[in-house]
C-alpha positions as CSV (number, residue, x, y, z in Angstrom):
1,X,-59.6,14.6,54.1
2,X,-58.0,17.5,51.9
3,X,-58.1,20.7,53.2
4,X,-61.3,22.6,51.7
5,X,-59.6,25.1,48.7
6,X,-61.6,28.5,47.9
7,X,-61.9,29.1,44.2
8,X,-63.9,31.6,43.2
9,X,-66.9,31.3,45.6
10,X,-66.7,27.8,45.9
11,X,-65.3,25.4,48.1
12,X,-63.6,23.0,46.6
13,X,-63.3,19.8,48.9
14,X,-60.9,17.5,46.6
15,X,-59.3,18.1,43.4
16,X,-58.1,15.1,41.6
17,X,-55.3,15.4,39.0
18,X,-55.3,13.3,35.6
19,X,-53.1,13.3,33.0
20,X,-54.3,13.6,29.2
21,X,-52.9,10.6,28.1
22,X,-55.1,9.0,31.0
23,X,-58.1,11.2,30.5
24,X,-58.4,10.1,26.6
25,X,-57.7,6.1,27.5
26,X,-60.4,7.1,30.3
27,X,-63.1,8.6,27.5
28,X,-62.8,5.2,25.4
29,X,-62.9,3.2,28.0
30,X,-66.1,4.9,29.5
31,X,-67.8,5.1,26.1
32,X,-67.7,1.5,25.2
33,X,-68.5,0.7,29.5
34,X,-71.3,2.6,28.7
35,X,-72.8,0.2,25.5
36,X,-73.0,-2.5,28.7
37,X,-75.7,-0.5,30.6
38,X,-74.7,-0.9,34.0
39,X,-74.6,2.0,36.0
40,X,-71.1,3.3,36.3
41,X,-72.5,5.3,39.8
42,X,-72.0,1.8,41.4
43,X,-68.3,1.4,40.0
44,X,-64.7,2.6,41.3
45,X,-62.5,2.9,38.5
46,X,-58.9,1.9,38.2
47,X,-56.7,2.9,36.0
48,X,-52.4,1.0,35.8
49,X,-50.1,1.8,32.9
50,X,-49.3,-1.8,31.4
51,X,-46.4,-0.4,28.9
52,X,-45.4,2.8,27.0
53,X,-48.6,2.7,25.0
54,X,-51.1,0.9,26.8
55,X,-53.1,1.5,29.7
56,X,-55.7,-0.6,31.3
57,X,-58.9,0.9,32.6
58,X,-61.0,-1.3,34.9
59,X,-64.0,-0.9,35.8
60,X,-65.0,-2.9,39.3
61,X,-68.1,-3.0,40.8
62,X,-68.3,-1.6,44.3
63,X,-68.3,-3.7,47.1
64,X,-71.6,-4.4,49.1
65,X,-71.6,-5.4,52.7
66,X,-72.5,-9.0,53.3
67,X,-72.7,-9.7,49.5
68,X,-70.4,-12.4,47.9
69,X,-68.4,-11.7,45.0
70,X,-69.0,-14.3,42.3
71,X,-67.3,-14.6,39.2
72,X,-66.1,-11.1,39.4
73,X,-69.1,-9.7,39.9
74,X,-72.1,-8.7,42.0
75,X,-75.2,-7.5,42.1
76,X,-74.0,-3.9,40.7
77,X,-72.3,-5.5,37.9
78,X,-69.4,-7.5,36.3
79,X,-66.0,-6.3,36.5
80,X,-64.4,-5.3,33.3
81,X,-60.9,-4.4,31.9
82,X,-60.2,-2.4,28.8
83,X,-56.3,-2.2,27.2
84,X,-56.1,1.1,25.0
85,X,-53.4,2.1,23.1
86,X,-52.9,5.7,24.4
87,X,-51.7,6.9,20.8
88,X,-54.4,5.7,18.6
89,X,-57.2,5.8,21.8
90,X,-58.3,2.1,20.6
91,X,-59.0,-0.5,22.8
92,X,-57.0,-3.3,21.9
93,X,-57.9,-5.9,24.2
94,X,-61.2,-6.1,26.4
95,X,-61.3,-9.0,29.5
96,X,-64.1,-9.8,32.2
97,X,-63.0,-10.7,35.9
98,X,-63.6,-14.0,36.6
């Protein structure tokens, strides 16, 4: 595990670093996730650079002991990959794990 930082009266136990061009493909991404109403608590999030101006967020359900994965999914959710342009912020391609 990291080691604890101070910061002003708080102890901060990770700091994770993202940058903007991520954070706004990230915002789309988790607005339109959103419209599906599962509950992104029970969802990791992965995010690869596909080209210069596209990145693909995914959202995967997390795994639950002794549960099968079916069809990209489980009882948390489907799994579900977004393409967004990073300069426009428009997802330009949406896909479902199978």
């Amino acid at each position: 595990m990291d080691k604890p930082i101070q910061h002003e009266h708080v102890e901060i136990i990770r700091r994770v670093y993202l940058d903007g061009k991520y954070a706004a493909a990230l915002v789309s991404a988790t607005d339109t996730f959103k419209k599906t109403n599962q509950n992104i608590n029970n969802f990791q999030i992965y995010i690869e650079e596909e080209a210069d101006d596209v990145i693909a967020i995914i959202f995967a359900p997390k795994f639950i002991p002794g549960e099968r994965v079916l069809g990209g999914g489980n009882s948390h959710g489907k799994e579900i990959h977004y393409v967004v342009n990073i300069k426009t912020g428009e997802i330009v391609k949406t896909s479902f794990a199978r």
